[in-house]
TIVO-2410 file (N, C-alpha, C; in nm, 3 decimals):
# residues 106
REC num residu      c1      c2      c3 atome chaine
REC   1      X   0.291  -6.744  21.383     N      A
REC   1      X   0.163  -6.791  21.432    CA      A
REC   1      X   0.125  -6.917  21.355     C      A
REC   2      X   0.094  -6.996  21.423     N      A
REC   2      X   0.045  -7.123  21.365    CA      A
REC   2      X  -0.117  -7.204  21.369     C      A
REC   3      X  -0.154  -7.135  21.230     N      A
REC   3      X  -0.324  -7.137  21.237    CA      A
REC   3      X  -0.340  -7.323  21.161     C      A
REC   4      X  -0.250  -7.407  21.175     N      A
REC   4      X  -0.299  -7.533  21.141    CA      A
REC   4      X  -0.387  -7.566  21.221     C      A
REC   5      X  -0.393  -7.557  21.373     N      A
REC   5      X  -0.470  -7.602  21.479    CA      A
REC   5      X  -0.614  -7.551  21.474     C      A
REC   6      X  -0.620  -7.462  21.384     N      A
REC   6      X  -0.742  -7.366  21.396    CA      A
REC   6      X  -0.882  -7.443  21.294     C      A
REC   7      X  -0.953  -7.396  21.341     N      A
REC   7      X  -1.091  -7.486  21.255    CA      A
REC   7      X  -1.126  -7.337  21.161     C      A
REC   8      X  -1.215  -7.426  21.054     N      A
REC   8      X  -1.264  -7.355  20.974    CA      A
REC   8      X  -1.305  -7.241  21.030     C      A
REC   9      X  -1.425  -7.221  21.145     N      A
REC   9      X  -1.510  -7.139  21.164    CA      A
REC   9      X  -1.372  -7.014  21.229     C      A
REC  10      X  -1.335  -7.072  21.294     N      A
REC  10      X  -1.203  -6.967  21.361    CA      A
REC  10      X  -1.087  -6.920  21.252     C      A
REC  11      X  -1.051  -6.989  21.161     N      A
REC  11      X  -1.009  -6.929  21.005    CA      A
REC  11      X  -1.093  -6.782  20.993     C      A
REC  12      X  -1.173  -6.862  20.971     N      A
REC  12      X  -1.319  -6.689  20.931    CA      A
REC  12      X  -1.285  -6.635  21.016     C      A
REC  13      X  -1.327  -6.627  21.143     N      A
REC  13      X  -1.292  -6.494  21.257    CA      A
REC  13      X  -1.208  -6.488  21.236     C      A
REC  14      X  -1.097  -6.526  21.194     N      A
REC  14      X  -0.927  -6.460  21.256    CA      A
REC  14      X  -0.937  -6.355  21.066     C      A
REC  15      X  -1.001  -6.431  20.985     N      A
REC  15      X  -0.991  -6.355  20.840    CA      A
REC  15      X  -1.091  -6.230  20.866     C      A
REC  16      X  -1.184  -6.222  20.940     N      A
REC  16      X  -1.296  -6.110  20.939    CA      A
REC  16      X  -1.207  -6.008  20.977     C      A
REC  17      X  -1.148  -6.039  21.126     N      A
REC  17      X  -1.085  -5.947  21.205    CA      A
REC  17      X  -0.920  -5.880  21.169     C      A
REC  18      X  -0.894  -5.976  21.021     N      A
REC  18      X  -0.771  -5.941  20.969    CA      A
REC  18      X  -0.822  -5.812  20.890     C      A
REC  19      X  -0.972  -5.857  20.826     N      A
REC  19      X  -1.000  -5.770  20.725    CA      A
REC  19      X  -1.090  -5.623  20.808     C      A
REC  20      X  -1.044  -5.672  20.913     N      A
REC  20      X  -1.130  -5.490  20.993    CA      A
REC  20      X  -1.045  -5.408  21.026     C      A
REC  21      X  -0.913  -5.507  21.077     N      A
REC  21      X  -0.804  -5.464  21.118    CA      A
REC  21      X  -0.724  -5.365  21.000     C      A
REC  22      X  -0.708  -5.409  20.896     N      A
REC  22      X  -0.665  -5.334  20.777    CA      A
REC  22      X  -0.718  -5.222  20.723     C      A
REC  23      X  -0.887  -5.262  20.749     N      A
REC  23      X  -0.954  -5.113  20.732    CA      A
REC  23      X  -0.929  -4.977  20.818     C      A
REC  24      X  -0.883  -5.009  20.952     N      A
REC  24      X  -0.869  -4.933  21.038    CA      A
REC  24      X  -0.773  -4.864  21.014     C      A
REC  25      X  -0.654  -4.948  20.995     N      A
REC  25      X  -0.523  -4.901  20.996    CA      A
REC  25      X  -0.512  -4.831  20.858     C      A
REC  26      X  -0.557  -4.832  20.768     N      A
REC  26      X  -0.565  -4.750  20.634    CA      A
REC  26      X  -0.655  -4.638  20.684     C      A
REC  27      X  -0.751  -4.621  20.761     N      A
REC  27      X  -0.791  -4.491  20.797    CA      A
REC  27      X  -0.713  -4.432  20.879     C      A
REC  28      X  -0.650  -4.465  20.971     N      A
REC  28      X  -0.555  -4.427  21.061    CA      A
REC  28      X  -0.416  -4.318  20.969     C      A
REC  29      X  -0.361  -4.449  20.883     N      A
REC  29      X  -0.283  -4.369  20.783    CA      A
REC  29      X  -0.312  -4.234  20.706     C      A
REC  30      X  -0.416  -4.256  20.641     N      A
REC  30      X  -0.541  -4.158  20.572    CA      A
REC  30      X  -0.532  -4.025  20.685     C      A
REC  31      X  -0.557  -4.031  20.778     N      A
REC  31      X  -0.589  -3.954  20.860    CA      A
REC  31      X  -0.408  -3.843  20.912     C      A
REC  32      X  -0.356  -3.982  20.909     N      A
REC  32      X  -0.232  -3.906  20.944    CA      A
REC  32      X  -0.157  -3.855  20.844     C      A
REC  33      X  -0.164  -3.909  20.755     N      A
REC  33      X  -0.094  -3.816  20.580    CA      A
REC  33      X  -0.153  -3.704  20.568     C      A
REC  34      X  -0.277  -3.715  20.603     N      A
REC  34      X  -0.368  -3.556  20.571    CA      A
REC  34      X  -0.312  -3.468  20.690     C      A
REC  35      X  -0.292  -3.495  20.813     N      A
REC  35      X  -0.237  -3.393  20.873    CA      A
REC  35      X  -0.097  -3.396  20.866     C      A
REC  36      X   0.011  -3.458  20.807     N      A
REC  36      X   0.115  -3.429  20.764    CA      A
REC  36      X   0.127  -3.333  20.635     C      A
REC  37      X   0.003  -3.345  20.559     N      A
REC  37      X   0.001  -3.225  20.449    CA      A
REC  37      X  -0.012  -3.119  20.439     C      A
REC  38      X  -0.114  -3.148  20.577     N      A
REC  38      X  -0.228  -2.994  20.637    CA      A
REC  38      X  -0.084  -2.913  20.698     C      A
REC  39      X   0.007  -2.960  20.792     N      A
REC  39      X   0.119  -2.875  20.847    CA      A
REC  39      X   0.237  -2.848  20.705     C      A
REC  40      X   0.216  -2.919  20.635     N      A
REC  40      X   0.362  -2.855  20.563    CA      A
REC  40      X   0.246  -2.733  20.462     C      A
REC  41      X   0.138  -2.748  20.442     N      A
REC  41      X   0.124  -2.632  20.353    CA      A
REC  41      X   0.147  -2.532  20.491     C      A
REC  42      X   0.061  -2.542  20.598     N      A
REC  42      X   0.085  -2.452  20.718    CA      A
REC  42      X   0.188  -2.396  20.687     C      A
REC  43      X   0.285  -2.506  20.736     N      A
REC  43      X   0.457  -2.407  20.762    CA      A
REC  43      X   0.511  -2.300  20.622     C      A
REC  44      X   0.483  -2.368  20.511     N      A
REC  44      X   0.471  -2.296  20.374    CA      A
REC  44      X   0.366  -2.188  20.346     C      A
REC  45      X   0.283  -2.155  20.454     N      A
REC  45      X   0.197  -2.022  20.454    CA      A
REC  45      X   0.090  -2.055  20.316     C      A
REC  46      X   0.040  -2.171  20.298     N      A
REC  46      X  -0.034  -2.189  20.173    CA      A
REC  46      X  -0.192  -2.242  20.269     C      A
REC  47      X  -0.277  -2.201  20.192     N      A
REC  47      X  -0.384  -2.193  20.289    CA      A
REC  47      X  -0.486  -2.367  20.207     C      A
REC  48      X  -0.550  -2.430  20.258     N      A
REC  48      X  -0.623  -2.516  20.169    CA      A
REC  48      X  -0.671  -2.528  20.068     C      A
REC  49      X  -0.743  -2.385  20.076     N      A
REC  49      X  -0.854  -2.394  19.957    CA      A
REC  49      X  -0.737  -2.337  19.852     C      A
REC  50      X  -0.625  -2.290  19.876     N      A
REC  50      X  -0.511  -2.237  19.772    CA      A
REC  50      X  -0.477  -2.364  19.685     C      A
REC  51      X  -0.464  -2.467  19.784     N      A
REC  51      X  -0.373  -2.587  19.787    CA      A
REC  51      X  -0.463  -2.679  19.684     C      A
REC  52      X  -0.584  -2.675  19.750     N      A
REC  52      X  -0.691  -2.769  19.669    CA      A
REC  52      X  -0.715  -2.720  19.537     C      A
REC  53      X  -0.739  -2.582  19.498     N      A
REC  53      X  -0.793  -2.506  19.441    CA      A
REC  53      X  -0.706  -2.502  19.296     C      A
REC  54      X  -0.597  -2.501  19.332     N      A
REC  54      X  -0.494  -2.508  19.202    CA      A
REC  54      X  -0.493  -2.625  19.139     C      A
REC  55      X  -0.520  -2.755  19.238     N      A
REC  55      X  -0.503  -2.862  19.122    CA      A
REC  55      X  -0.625  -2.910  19.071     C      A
REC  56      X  -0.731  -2.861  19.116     N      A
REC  56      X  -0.846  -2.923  19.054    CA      A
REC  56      X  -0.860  -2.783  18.893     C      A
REC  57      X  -0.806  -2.701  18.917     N      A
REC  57      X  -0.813  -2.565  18.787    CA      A
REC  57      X  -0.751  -2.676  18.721     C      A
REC  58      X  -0.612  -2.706  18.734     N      A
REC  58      X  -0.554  -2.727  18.632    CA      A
REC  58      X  -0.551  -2.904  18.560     C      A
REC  59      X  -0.615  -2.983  18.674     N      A
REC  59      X  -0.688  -3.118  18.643    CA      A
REC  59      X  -0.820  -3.074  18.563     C      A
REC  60      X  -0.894  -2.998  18.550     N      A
REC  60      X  -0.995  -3.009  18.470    CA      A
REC  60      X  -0.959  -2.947  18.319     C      A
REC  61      X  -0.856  -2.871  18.291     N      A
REC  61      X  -0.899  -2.835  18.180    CA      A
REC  61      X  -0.811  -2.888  18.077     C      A
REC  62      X  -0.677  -3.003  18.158     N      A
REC  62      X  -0.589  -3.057  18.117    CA      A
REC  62      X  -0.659  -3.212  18.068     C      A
REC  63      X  -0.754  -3.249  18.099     N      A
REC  63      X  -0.810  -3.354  18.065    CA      A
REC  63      X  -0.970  -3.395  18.031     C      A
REC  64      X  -0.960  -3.261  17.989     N      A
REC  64      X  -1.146  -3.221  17.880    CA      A
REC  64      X  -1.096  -3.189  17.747     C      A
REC  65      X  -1.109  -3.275  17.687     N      A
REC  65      X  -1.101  -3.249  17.538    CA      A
REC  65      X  -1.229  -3.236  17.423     C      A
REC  66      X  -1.161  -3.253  17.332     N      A
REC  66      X  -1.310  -3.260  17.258    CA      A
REC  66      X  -1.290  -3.357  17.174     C      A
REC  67      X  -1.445  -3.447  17.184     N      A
REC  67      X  -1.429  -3.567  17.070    CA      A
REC  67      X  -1.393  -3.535  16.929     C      A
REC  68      X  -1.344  -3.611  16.824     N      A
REC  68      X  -1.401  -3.571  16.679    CA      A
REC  68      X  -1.542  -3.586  16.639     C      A
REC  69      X  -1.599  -3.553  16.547     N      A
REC  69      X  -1.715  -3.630  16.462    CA      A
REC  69      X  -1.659  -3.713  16.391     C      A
REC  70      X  -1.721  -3.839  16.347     N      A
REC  70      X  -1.702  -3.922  16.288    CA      A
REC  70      X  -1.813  -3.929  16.195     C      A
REC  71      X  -1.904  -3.918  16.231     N      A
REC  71      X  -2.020  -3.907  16.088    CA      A
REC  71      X  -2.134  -3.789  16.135     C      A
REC  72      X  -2.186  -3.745  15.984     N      A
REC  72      X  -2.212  -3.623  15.967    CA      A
REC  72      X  -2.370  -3.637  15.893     C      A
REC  73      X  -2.455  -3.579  15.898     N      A
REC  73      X  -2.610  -3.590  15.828    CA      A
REC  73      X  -2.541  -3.564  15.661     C      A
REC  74      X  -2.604  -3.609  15.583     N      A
REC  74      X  -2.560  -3.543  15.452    CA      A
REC  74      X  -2.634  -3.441  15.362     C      A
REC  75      X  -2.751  -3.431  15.403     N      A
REC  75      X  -2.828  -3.279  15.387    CA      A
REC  75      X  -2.847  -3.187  15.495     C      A
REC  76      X  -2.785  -3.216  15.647     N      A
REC  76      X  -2.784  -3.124  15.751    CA      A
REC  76      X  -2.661  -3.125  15.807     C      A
REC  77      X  -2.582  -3.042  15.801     N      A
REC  77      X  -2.411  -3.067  15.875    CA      A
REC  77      X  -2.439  -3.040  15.995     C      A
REC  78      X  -2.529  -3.001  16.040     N      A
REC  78      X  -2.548  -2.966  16.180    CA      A
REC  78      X  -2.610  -3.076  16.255     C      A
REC  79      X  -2.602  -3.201  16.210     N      A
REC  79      X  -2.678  -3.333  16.290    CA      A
REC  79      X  -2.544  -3.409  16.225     C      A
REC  80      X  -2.435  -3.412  16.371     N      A
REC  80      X  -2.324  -3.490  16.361    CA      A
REC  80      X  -2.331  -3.586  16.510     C      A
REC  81      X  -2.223  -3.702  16.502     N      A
REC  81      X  -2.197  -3.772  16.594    CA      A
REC  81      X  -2.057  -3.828  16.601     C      A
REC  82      X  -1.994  -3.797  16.721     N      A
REC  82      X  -1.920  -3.877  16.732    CA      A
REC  82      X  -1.923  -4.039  16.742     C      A
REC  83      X  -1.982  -4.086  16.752     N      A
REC  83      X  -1.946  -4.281  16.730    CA      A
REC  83      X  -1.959  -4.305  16.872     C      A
REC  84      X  -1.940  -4.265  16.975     N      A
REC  84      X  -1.949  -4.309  17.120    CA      A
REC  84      X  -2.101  -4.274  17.128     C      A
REC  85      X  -2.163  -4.356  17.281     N      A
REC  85      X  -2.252  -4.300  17.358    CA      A
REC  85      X  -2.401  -4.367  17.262     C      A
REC  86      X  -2.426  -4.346  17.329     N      A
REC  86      X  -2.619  -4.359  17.217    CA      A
REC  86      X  -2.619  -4.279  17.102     C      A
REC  87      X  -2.663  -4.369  16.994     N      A
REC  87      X  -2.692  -4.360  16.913    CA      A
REC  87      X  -2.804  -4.180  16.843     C      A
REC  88      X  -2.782  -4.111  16.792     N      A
REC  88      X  -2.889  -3.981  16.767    CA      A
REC  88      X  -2.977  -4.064  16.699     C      A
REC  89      X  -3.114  -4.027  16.699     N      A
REC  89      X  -3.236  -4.074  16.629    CA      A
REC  89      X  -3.208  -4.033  16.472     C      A
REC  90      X  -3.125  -3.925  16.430     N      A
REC  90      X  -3.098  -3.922  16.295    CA      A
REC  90      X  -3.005  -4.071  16.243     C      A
REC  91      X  -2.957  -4.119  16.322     N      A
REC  91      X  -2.837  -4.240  16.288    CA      A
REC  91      X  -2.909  -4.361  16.302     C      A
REC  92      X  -3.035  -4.342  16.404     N      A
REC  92      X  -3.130  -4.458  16.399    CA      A
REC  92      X  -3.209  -4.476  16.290     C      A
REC  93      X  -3.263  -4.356  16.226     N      A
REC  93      X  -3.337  -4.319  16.091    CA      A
REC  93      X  -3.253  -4.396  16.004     C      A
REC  94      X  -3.112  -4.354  15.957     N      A
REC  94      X  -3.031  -4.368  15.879    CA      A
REC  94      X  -3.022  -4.548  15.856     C      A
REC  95      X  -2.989  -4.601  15.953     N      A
REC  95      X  -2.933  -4.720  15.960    CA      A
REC  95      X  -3.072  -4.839  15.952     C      A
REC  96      X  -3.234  -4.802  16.011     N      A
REC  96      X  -3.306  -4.807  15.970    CA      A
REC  96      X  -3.394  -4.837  15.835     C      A
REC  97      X  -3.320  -4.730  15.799     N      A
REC  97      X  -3.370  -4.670  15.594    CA      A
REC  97      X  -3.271  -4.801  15.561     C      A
REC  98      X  -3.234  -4.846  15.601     N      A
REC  98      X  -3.141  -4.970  15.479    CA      A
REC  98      X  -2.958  -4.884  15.464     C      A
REC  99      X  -2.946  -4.798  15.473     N      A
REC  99      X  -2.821  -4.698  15.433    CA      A
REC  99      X  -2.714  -4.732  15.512     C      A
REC 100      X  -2.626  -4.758  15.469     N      A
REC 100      X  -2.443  -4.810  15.540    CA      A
REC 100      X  -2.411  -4.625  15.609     C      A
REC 101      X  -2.380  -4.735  15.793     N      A
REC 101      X  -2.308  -4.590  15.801    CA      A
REC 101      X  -2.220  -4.526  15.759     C      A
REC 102      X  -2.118  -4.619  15.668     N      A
REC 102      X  -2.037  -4.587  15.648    CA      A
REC 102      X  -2.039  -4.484  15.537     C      A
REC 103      X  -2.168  -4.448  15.459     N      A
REC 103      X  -2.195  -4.326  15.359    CA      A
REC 103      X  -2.205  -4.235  15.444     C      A
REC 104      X  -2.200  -4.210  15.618     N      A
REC 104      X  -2.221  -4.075  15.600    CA      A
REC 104      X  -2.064  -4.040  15.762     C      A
REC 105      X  -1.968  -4.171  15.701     N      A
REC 105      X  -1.859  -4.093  15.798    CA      A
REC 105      X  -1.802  -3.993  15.749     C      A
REC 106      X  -1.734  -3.916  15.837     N      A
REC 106      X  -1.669  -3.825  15.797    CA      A
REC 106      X  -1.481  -3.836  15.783     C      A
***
């Protein structure tokens, strides 16, 4: 195809309609992989919620961990933080008061 002849504005339409065209056809695909999946669990006697059900068990507990602490209160062990996320108001106190966090990593 030879879009030299083509003007700007018809560039755009032929690019809009490239980019609708692709959306379609990726749902189309989408649509047909899922019922190519849906029949082989079929023929394999495995039911959906079997199918679905097993990998989300074993995706969740394979990739929940637990942070470390990294710093710790030094008259309360029970007011710790890992270093991610917002700041605890005890670490705002701390850093506040003049005090290096680094006195209370762990």
């Amino acid at each position: 195809m030879d879009l030299s002849g083509l003007s700007v504005v018809e560039l755009r339409a032929l690019q809009d309609q490239v980019k609708q065209a692709l959306k379609d056809r990726e749902h189309q695909e989408l649509v047909k992989a899922r019922e190519q999946i849906l029949a082989i669990a079929q023929n394999a006697g495995i039911s959906l919620q079997d199918l679905l059900g097993a990998q989300s068990r074993g995706k969740n507990t394979a990739t929940k961990t637990k942070v470390a602490v990294r710093y710790r209160h030094p008259s309360d062990p029970l007011l710790q933080w890992t270093g991610r996320g917002r700041q605890p108001k005890w670490v705002q106190d701390w850093v506040a008061s003049g005090q290096s966090l680094d006195a209370v990593r762990v």
